[in-house]
C-alpha positions in Angstrom: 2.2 7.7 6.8 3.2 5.5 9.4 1.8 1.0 9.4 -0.4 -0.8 11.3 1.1 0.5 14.5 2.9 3.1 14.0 5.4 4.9 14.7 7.6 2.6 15.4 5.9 0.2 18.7 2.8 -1.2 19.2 2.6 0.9 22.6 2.1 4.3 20.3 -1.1 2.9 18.6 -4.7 2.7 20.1 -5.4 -1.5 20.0 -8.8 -3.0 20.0 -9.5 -3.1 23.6 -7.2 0.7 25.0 -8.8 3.7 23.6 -6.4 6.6 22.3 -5.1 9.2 25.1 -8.4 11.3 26.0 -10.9 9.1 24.7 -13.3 6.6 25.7 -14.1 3.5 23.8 -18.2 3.3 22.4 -17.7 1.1 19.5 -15.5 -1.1 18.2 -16.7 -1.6 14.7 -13.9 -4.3 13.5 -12.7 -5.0 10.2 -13.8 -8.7 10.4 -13.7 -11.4 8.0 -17.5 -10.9 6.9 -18.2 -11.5 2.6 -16.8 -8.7 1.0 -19.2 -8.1 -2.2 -21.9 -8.2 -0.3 -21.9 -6.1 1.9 -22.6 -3.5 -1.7 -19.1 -2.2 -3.2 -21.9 0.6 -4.2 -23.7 2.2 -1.5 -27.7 2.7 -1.5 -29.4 5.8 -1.4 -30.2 8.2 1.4 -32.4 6.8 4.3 -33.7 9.8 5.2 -33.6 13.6 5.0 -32.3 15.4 8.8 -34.9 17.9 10.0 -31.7 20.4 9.1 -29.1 19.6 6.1 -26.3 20.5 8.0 -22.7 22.4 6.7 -19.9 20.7 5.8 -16.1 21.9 6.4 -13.5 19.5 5.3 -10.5 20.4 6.3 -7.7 18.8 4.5 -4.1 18.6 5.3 -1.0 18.5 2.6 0.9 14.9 3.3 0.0 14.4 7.1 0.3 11.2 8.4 -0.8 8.7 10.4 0.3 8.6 13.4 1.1 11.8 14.1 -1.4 13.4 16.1 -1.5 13.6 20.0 -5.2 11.3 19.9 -3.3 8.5 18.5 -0.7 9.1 20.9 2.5 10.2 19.2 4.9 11.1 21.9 6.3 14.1 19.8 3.3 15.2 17.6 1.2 18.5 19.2 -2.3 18.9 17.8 -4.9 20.1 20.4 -7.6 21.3 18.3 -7.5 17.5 15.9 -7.8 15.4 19.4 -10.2 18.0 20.5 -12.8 17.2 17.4 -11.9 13.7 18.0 -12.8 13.7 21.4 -16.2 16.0 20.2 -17.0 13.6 17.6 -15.3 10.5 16.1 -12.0 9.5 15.9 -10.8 6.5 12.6 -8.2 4.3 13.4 -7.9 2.3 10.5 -8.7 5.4 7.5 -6.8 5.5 4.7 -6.8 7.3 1.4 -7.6 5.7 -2.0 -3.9 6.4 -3.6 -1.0 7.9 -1.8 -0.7 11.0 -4.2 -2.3 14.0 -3.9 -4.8 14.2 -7.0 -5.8 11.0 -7.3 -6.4 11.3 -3.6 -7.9 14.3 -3.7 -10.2 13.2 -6.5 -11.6 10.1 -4.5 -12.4 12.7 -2.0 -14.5 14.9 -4.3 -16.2 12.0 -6.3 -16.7 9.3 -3.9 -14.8 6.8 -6.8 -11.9 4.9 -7.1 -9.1 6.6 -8.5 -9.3 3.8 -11.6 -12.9 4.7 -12.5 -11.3 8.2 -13.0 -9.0 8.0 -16.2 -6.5 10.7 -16.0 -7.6 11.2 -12.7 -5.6 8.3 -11.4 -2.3 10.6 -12.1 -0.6 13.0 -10.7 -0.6 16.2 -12.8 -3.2 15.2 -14.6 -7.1 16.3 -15.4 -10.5 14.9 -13.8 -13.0 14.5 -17.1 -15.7 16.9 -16.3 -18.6 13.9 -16.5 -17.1 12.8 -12.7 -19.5 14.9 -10.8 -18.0 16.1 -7.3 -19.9 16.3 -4.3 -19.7 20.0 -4.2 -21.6 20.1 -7.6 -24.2 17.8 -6.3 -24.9 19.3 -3.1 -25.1 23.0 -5.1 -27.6 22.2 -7.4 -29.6 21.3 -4.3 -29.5 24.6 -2.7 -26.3 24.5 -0.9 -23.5 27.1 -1.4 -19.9 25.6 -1.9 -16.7 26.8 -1.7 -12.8 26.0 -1.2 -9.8 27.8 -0.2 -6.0 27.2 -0.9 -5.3 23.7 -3.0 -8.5 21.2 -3.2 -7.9 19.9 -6.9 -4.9 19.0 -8.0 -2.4 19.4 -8.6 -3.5 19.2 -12.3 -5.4 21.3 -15.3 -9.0 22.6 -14.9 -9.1 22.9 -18.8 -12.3 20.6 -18.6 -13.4 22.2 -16.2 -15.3 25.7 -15.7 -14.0 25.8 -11.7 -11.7 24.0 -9.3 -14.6 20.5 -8.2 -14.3 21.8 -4.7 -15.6 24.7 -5.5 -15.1 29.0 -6.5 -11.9 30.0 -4.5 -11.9 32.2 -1.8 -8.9 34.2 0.0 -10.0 32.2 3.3 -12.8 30.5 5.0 -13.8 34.2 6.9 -14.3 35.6 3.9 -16.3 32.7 2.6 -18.8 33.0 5.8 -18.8 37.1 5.7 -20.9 36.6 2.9 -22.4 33.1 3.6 -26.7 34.0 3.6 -28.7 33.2 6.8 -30.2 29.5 6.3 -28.3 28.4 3.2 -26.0 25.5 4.3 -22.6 25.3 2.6 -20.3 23.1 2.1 -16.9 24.4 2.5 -13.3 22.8 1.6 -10.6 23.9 3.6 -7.1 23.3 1.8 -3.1 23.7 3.4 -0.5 23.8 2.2 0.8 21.9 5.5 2.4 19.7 6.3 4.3 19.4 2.4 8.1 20.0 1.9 9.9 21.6 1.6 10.6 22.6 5.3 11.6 25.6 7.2 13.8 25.2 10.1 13.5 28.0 11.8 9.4 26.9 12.2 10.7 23.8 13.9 13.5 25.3 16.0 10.8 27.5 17.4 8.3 24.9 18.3 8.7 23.0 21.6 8.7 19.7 20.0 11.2 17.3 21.5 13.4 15.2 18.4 14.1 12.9 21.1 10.4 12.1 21.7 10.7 11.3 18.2 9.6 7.9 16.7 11.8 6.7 13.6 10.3 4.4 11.7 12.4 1.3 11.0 12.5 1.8 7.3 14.1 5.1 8.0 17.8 5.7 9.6 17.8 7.2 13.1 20.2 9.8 13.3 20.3 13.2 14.5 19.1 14.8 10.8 16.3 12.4 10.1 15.1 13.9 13.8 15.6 17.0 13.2 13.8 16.4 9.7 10.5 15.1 11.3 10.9 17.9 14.1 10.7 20.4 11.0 7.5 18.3 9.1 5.5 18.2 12.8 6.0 21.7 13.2 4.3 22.3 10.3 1.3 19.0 11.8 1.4 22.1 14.2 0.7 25.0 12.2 -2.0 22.5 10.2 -3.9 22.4 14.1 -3.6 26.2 14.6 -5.2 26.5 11.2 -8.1 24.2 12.3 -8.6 25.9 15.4 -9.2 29.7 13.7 -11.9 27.8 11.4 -13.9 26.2 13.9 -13.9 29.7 15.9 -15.3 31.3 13.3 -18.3 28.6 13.3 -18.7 28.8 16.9 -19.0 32.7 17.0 -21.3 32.7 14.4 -23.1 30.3 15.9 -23.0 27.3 13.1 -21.0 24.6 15.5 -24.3 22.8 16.0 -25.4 22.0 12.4 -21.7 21.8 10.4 -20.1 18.6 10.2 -16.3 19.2 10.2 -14.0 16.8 9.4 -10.5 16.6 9.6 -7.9 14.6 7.4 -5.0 14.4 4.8 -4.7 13.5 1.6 -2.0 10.5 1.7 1.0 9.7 4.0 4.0 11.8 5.2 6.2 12.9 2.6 9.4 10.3 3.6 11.3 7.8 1.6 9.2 4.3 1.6 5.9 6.6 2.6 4.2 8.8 -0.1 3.7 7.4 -3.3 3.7 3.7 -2.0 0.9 2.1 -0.7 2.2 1.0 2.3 0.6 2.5 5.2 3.2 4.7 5.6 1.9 6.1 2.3 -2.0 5.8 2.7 -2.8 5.6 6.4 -4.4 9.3 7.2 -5.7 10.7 10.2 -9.3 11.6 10.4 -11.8 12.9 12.7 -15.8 13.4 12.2 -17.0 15.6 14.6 -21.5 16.0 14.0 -23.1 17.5 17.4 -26.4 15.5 17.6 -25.2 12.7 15.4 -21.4 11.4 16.4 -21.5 10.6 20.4 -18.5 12.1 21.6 -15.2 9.8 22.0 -16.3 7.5 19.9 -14.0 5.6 18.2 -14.2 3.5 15.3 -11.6 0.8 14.0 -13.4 -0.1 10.6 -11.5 -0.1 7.8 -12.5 3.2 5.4 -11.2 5.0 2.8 -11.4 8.6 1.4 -13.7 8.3 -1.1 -16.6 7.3 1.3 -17.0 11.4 2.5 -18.7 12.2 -1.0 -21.9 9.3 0.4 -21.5 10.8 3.6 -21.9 14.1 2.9 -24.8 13.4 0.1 -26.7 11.3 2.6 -26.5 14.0 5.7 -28.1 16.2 3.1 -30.7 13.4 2.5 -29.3 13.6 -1.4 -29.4 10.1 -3.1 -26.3 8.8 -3.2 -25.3 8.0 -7.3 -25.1 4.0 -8.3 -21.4 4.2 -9.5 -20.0 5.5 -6.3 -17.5 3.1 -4.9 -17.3 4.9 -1.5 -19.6 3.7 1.1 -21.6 6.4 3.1 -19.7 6.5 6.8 -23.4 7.8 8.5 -23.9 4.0 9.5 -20.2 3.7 11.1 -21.1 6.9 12.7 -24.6 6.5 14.1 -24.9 3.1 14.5 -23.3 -0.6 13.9 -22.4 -0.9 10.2 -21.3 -4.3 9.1 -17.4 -5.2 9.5 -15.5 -4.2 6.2 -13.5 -6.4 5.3 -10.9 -4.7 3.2 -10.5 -1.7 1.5 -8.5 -1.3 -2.2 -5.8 1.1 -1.8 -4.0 2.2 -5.6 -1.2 4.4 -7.5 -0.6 4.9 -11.0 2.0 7.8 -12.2 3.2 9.8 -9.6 6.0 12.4 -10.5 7.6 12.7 -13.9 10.6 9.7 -12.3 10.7 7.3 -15.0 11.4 7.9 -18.7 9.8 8.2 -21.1 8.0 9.4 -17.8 6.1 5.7 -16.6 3.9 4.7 -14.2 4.8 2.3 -11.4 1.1 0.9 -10.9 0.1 -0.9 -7.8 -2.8 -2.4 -6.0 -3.2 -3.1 -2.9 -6.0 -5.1 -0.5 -5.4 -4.0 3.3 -7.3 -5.8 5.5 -7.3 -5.6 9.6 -4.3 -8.1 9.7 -2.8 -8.2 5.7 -1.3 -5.7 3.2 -1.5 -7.6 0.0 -0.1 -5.3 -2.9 -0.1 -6.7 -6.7 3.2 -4.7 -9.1 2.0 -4.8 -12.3 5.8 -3.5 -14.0 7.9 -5.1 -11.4 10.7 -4.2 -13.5 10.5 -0.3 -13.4 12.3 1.3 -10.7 9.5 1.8 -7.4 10.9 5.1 -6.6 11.7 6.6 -10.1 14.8 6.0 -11.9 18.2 5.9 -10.3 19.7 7.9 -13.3 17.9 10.9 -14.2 19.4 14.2 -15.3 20.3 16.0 -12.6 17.0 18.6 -13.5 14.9 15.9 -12.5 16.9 14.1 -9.7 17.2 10.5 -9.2 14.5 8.6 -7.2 12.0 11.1 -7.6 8.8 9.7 -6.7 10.9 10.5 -3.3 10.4 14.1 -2.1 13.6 15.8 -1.6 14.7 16.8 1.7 17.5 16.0 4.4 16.4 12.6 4.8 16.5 11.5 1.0 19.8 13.0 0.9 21.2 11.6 3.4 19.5 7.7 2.5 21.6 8.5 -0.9 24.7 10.0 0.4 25.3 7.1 2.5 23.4 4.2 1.5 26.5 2.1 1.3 27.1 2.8 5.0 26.0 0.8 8.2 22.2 1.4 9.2 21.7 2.9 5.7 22.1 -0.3 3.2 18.9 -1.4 4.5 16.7 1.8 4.5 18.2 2.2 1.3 16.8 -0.8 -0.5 13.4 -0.3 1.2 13.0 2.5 -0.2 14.4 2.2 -3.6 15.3 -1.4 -4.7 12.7 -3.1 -7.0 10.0 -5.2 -6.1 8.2 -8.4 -6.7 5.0 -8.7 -8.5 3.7 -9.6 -5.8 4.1 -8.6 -2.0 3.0 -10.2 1.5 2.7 -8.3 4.8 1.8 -9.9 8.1 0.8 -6.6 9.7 -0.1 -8.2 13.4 3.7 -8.6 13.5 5.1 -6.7 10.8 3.8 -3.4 10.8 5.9 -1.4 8.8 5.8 -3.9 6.2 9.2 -4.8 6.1 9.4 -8.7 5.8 7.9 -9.8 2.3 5.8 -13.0 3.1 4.7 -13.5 -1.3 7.3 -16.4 -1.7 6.9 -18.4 1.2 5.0 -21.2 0.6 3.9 -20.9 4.4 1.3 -18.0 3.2 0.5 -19.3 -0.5 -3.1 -19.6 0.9 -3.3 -16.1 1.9 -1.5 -14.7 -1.0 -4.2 -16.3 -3.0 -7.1 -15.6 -1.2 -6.2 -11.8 -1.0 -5.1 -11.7 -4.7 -8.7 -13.4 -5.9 -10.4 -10.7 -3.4 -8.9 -8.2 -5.5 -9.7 -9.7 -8.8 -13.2 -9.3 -7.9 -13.7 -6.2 -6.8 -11.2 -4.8 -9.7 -14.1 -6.6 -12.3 -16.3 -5.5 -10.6 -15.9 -1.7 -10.3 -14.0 -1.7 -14.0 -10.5 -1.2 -13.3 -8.4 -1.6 -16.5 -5.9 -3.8 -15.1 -8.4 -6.4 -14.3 -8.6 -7.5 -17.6 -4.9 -6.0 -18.8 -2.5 -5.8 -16.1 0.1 -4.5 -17.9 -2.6 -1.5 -20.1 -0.2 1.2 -20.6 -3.5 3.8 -20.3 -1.8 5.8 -17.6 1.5 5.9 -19.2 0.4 8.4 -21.9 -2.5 10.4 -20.5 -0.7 14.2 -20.7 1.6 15.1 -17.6 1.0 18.6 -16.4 3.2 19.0 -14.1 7.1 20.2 -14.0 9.8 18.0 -15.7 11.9 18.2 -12.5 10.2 17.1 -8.7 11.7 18.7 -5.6 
């Protein structure tokens, strides 16, 4: 995922006051500087029931980033059908998901909690402890009829677990509606595979994307394979929008448009050194769009700050379902429908990603993001950020890095001009603590924590997420250095590609 405003200029990124390409502006509902605990870490229960409980499709892509759609305007990225529910319904400027790995991410989604409130769930390759309801189970046992296709969960083992959290699997989302009864809403997950390496070249060869239309981060080396690289991952953005568009035809012909909330997102950043599996926003920014005929005015667009984990409220309170007391998420029908309070930071997290440090450790973070800040606390600051530089060769070095051309070329060359840099942004250790001016920094790039300039702000932001750690019970509040997610079993394969 890409920063503040990304790609790579400020000119590619909707601002407060110019409205993405095809949209019109309702409501700007800033991230302002408005008490954080109270406006309720925990969200209240349903205000009332609609006169219809309406369906629910999520539609969730595999590693898709922010930027990269055409309604944020990316030059190069080619997604019709995303900017067309946007422009239909809501598009998020500022959404980002809880951790920037795919099952604590994904388990945020399906619970509405923190990924530290989850225990194993905080992991990659791990399990969800089957006393975390998921909204799907919630909105079932109130008549609704629930279902997922292709990955939802995960990745991770379902031994606790009778079925995926999502829901029973089904070959696709026509299938699911064939035999969906008349006046039963449903709640459906829709999973990809998309846009996740590894990459097929031909697929980007025969798009029409342009790789010199092509933004390159400034953490990443511009050259000719790094292009070709993202050409390859936004043909795949591409195939993601094709995908969308057969599922909402199959709601318009059968005539369910009107009452089925769709929405539209990924589970954490694009899969590039520096991105996934950091909390950057290159690794948590995520696009999403909430299209809700009746409900969402079309075009809006909405700058708050959110997070992943506040779909589970949303969905519980469109179905006029109380919303539990230990969410963390915060129900998005007030951003949607009317003028919520400013947020004034969200809590972004990782624990262990892939197997990439031995005897196979977590690299823990936290992070506060607010509309201007990126404040991010390393509680081993002597592990290795992106996995260990000397792994067998089964496992690979760096390996909370996804391979692909642009890893190997970082390594290959990293001792050459316009790669030293890049290099050490992407896998050099880190301080404790980190600082990011995001109004002018906002890749992150420039490390603000020791300058005694911003000691104020590195204090203020570090006793904001004191709090809110204490209060929603994160372990590290009280033990920043708990080794808890260190030994929780690893499902997952000994070697990452």
């Amino acid at each position: 995922m890409a920063s503040a405003q990304d790609p790579d200029t400020a000119a590619n990124a909707p601002s407060a006051t110019s409205a993405p390409r095809g949209l019109s502006r309702r409501s700007v509902l800033g991230a302002g500087a408005a008490g954080t605990l109270a406006l309720g870490l925990f969200p209240t229960a349903s205000r009332a029931t609609p006169k219809a409980r309406p369906n629910v499709l999520i539609v969730v892509a595999d590693d898709w980033g922010y930027p990269h759609a055409g309604a944020y305007a990316d030059p190069a990225a080619l997604t019709p059908v995303f900017d067309r529910v946007a422009g239909e319904g809501a598009l998020f400027t500022h959404a980002f998901a809880a951790a920037p790995s795919c099952t604590p991410s994904r388990n945020a989604i399906l619970t509405g909690q923190a990924p530290h409130r989850l225990e194993a769930g905080a992991n990659l390759w791990s399990s969800l402890p089957a006393r975390f309801a998921s909204y799907p189970d919630l909105l079932e046992k109130t008549g609704y009829r629930v279902g997922k296709t292709q990955k939802a969960y995960g990745p991770g083992s379902l031994d606790e677990r009778p079925r995926d959290p999502a829901g029973p699997d089904f070959a696709d989302f026509g299938q699911f509606l064939q035999e969906q009864p008349a006046d039963v809403p449903f709640a459906f997950w829709l999973g990809s595979a998309d846009p996740h390496r590894p990459y097929d070249p031909a697929l980007g060869e025969a798009s029409d994307i342009d790789s010199a239309a092509v933004d390159v981060p400034p953490y990443l080396p511009d050259t000719p394979e790094v292009r070709e690289d993202i050409v390859n991952y936004l043909a795949e953005v591409q195939r993601f929008d094709r995908r969308l568009d057969d599922a909402l035809a199959l709601i318009e012909d059968r005539g369910l448009a009107d009452n089925t909330i769709v929405v539209v997102t990924s589970d954490n950043g694009w899969p590039w050194p520096r991105a996934k599996a950091t909390v950057y926003d290159a690794g948590t920014r995520v696009p999403l769009a909430i299209r809700w005929p009746g409900h969402v005015a079309p075009g809006t667009v909405v700058d708050r700050l959110t997070v992943l984990s506040d779909l589970a409220p949303t969905f519980l309170e469109a179905a006029g379902i109380e919303i539990p007391a230990d969410f963390t998420g915060q129900s998005l029908i007030p951003t949607l429908t009317e003028s919520a309070p400013p947020r004034d930071f969200v809590v972004l997290e990782r624990e262990r990603h892939a197997r990439s440090r031995e005897p196979n450790l977590a690299y823990p973070a936290r992070a506060v993001r607010t509309a201007d800040w990126l404040y991010i606390r390393n509680y081993f600051p002597e592990r290795w950020p992106a996995g260990d530089p000397d792994l067998s060769a089964s496992q690979g070095v760096f390996s909370d890095i996804d391979a692909g051309p642009t890893k190997t070329q970082l390594i290959d060359r990293r001792q050459q001009p316009g790669f030293v840099t890049p290099f050490r942004l992407a896998t050099g250790k880190r301080g404790a603590e980190e600082l990011y001016d995001l109004r002018t920094d906002p890749h992150s790039l420039a490390d603000l924590a020791d300058d005694p300039k911003y000691a104020a702000v590195k204090a203020h932001l570090a006793g904001k997420l004191l709090a809110w750690q204490r209060h929603t019970g994160d372990l590290r509040a009280a033990n920043p250095r708990d080794r808890f997610w260190d030994n929780v079993p690893y499902y997952g394969p000994s070697d990452v590609t």
